[in-house]
LUMFI-698232 format. One line per 4 residues: number of its first residue (from 1); for each residue z, x, y of C-alpha. Coordinates in Angstrom, 1 decimal, padded with zeros to 4 digits. Each point is the difference from the previous one (the first is absolute). Example, Ala and Ser with C-alpha at 12.3 -4.5 7.8 and 13.67 -1.06 7.14 Angstrom:
LUMFI-698232
1> 007.8:012.3:-004.5 ~ -000.7:001.4:003.4
end
This chain:
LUMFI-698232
1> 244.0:226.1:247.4 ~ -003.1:-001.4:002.0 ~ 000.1:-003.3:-002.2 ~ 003.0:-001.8:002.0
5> -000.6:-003.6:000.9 ~ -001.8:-002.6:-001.8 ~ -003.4:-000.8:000.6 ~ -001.1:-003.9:000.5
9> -002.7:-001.9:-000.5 ~ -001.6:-002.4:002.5 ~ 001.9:-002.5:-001.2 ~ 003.0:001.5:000.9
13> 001.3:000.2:-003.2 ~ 001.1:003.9:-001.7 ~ -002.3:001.6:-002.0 ~ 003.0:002.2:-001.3
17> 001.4:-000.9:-003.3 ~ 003.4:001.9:000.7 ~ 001.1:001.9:003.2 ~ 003.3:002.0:001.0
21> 000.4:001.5:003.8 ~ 002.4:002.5:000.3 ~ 002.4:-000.4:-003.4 ~ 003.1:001.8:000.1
25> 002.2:-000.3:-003.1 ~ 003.3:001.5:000.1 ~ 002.8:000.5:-002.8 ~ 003.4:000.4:000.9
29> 002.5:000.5:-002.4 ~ 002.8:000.1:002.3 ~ 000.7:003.4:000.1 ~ -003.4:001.2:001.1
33> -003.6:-001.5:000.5 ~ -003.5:000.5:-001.3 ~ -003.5:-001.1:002.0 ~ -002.5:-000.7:-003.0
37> -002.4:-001.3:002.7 ~ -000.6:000.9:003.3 ~ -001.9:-002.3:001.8 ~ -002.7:-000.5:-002.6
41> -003.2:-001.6:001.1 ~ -002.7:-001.8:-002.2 ~ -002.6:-002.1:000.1 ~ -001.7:-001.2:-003.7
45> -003.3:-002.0:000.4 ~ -001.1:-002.7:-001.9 ~ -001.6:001.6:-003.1 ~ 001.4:003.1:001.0
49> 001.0:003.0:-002.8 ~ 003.2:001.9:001.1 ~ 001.7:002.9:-001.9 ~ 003.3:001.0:000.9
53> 001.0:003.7:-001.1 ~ 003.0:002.4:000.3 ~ 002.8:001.3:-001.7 ~ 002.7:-001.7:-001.7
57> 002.6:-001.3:002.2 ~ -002.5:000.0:003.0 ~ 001.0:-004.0:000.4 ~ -003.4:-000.9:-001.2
61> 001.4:-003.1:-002.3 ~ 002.0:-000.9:002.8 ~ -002.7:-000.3:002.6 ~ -001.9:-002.3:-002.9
65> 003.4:-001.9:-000.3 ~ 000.2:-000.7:003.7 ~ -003.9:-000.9:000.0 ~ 000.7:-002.6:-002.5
69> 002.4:-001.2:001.9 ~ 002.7:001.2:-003.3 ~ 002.2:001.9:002.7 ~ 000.5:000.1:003.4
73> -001.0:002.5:002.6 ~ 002.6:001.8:002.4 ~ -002.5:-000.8:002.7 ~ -003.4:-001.1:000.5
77> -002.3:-002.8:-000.8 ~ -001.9:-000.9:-003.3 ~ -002.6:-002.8:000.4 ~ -001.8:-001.3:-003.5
81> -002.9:-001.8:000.8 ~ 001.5:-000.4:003.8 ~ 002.8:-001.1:-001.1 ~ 003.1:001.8:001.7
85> 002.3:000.9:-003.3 ~ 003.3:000.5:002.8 ~ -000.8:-003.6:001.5 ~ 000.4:-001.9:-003.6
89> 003.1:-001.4:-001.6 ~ 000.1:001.2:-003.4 ~ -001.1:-002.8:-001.6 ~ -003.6:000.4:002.2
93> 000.4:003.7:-001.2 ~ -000.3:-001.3:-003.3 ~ -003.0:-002.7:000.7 ~ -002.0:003.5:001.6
97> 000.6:001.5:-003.2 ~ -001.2:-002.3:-002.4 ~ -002.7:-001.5:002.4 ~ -001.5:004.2:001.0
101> 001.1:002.6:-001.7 ~ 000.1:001.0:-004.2 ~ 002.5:003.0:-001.3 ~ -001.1:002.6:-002.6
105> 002.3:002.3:-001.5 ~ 000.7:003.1:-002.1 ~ 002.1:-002.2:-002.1 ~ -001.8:-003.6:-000.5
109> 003.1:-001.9:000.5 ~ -002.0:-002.5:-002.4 ~ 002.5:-003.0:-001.9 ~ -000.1:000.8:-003.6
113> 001.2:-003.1:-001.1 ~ -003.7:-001.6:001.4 ~ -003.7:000.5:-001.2 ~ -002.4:001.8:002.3
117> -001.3:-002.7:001.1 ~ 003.3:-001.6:001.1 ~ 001.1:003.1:001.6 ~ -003.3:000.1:002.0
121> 000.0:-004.1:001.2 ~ 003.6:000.0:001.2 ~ -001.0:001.3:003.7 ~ -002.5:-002.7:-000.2
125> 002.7:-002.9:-001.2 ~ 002.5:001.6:002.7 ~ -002.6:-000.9:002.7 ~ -000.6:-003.5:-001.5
129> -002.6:000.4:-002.1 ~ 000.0:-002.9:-003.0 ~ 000.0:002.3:-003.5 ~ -003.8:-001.4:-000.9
133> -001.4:001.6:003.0 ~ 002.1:003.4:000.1 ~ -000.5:000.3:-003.4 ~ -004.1:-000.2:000.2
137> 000.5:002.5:003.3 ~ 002.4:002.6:-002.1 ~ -002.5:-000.3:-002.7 ~ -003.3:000.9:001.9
141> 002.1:002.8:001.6 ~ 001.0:001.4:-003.7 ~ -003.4:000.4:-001.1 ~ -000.8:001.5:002.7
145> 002.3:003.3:-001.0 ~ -001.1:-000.9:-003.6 ~ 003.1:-001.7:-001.1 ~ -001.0:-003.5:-000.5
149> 000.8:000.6:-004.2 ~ 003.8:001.1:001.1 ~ 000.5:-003.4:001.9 ~ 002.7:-001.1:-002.4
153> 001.5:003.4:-001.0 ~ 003.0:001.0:001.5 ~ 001.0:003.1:001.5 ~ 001.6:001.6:-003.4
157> -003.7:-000.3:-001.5 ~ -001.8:001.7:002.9 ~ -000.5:003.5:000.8 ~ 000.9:001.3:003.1
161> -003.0:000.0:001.8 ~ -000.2:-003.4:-001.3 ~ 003.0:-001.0:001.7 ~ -001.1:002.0:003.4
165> -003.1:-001.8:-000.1 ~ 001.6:-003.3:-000.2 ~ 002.4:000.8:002.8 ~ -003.0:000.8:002.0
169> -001.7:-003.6:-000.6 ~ 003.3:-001.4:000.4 ~ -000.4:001.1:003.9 ~ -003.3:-000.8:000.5
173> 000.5:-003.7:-001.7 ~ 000.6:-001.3:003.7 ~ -002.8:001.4:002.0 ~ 002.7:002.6:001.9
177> -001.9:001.5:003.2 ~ 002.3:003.3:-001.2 ~ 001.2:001.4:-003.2 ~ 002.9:002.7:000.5
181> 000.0:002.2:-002.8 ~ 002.8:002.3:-001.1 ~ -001.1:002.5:-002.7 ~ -001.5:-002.3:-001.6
185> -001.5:002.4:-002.6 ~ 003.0:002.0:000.0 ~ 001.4:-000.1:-003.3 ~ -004.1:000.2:-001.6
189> -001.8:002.9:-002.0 ~ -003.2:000.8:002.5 ~ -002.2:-002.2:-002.3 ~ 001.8:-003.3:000.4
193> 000.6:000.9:003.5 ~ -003.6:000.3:000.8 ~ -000.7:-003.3:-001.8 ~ 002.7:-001.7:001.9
197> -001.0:001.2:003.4 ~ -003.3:-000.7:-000.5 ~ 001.2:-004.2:-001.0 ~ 001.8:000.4:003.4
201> -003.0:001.2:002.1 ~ -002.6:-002.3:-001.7 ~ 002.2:-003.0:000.9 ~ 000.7:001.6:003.3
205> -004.3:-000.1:000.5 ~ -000.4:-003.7:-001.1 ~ 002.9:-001.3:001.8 ~ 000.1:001.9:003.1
209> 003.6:000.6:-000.4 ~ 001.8:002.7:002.0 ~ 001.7:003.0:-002.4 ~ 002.8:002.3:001.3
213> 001.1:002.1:-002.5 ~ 002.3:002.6:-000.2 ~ -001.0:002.4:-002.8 ~ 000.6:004.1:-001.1
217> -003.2:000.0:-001.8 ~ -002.9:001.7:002.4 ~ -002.8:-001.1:-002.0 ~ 000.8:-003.7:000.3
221> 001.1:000.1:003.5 ~ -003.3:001.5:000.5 ~ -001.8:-003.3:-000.5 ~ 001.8:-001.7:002.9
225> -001.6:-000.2:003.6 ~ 002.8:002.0:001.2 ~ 002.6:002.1:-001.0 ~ 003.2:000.7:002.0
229> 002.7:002.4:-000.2 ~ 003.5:-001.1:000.5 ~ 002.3:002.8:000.8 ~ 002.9:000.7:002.3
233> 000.1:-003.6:001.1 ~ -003.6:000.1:001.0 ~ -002.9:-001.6:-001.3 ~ -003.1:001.9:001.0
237> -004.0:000.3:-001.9 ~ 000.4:002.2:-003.0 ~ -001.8:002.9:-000.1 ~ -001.2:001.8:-002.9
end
């Protein structure tokens, strides 16, 4: 790909949300191995729309895993915000996580036990946040996707673009520079997925928040800046 290394600005500081120079992931089972990744490279601005494409089993949830710093690469470097994920104790990993990054799913991985409003301020209370202020942040964010009435419902009363839409607030409640996205309209009729992507680019436009999001669906990975193809191991620009 010709987008390889971060840029910087004069300050010396990244301008790339999220960056991975020649990823290799490899699975060995003991009997034989598979390369899901073959040195991968990617560079995601800050701001910046990414689709990834490609057929099941391509490894394109396990490039977002590594990215997130969820798994580990056979080789190669991952840097979020210019942080170098392979340099970190796990506990750092962790910090980088909560401090940069938000997850979207197919499957909201929501607490059903807590109201919409808890589920979307504990990121927030994670970090440090006192409840008074995460709660006034997690509210402003709801109404934003039109779900400030829901704030005390929980999951069992919501629909499921309800749920998705809370999920996707529940990333963006701490100002990530990137939100990795899994199918995150997966498991939704076209209707509710078009509603839901459109929360998830709006809120991408006012916070300047990076997306990479691996989808099936064309038409919505049509709205990205970019779309690339994983395939083979290789991640090039997808073209239609």
């Amino acid at each position: 790909m010709n987008n390889i290394s971060a840029k910087e600005t004069r300050s010396g500081k990244p301008t790339a949300a999220i960056a991975c120079y020649k990823l290799t992931k490899i699975f060995n089972d003991g009997a034989s191995e598979v390369k899901v990744l073959s040195n991968v490279n990617l560079t995601v601005q800050r701001g910046e729309r990414v689709a990834i494409v490609g057929p099941s089993g391509a490894g394109k949830s396990t490039l977002l895993h590594i990215l997130g710093g969820l798994d580990t690469p056979t080789g190669g470097r991952v840097l979020i915000a210019g942080n170098d994920m392979a340099q970190l104790t796990d506990a750092d990993r962790s910090h980088i996580r909560n401090q940069y990054l938000g997850f979207v799913y197919q499957f909201h991985h929501l607490l059903p036990e807590f109201t919409v409003l808890e589920n979307v301020c504990i990121p927030l209370l994670i970090r440090g946040v006192t409840p008074p202020e995460a709660q006034e942040k997690a509210l402003a964010l709801l109404s934003k996707v039109g779900l400030e009435h829901r704030y005390k419902h929980k999951l069992g009363e919501l629909s499921g673009g309800e749920r998705q839409r809370t999920a996707i607030v529940r990333a963006l409640v701490t100002d990530p520079v990137c939100v990795l996205a899994d199918e995150p309209t997966g498991n939704l009729d076209s209707r509710t997925a078009e509603r839901v992507y459109q929360s998830m680019l709006d809120l991408n436009n006012e916070l300047n928040t990076s997306l990479v999001i691996v989808t099936h669906d064309l038409t919505l990975a049509n709205k990205m800046d970019r779309i690339l193809h994983l395939e083979n191991g290789g991640l090039e620009l997808f073209v239609q």
